[in-house]
C-alpha positions as CSV (number, residue, x, y, z in Angstrom):
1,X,82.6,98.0,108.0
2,X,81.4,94.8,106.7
3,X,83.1,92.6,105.2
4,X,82.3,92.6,102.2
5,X,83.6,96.7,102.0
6,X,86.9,95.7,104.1
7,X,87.7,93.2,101.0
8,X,87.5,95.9,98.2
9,X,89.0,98.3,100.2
10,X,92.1,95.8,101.3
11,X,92.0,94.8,97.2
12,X,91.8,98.1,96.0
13,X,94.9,99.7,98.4
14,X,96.9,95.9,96.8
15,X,95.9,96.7,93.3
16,X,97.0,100.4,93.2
17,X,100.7,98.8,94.9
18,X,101.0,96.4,92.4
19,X,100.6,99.1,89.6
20,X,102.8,101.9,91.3
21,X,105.8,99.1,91.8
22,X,104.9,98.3,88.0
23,X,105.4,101.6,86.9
24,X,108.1,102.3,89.4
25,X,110.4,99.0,88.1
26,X,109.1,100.7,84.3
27,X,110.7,104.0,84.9
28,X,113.8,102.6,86.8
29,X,114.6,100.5,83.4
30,X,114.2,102.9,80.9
31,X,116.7,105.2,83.2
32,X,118.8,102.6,82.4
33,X,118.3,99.4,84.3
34,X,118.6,95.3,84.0
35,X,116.3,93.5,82.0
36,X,115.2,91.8,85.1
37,X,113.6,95.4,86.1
38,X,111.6,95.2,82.9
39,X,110.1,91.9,83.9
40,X,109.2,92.7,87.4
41,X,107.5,96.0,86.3
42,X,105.9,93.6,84.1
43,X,105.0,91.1,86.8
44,X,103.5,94.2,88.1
45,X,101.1,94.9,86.3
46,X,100.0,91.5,85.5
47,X,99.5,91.4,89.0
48,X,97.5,94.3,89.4
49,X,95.2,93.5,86.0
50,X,95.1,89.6,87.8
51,X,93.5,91.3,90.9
52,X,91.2,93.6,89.2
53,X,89.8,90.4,87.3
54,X,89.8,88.8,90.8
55,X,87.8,91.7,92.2
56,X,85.2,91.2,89.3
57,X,84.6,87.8,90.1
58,X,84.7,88.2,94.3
59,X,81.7,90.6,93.2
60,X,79.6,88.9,91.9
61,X,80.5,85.4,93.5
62,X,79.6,88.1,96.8
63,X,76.0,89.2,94.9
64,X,75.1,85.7,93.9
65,X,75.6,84.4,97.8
66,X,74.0,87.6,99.2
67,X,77.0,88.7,101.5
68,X,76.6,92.0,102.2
């Protein structure tokens, strides 16, 4: 695995955590939990849009260097 492939792989198993503890904290406030729950499902998935934006530019930074 090269490592360009072990980055979007590591990236990809971070984003989907950020966005299942996003949802999670989400479904734990509306069943009636503290506001603070509401902003770290928030923080969440700020986190996981963050990484996919990060993921964009590690891409093409990768393409324009020719890092395979």
């Amino acid at each position: 695995m090269t490592l360009r492939w072990f980055h979007m792989v590591f990236l990809l198993i971070v984003m989907i955590g950020a966005d299942m503890f996003g949802a999670y904290a989400f479904y734990h406030y509306g069943r009636g939990g503290e506001p603070m729950i509401l902003a770290l499902g928030a923080s969440g998935l700020v986190a996981g849009l963050g990484l996919a934006a990060y993921v964009a530019w590690l891409v093409k930074k990768l393409d324009v260097a020719d890092i395979h």
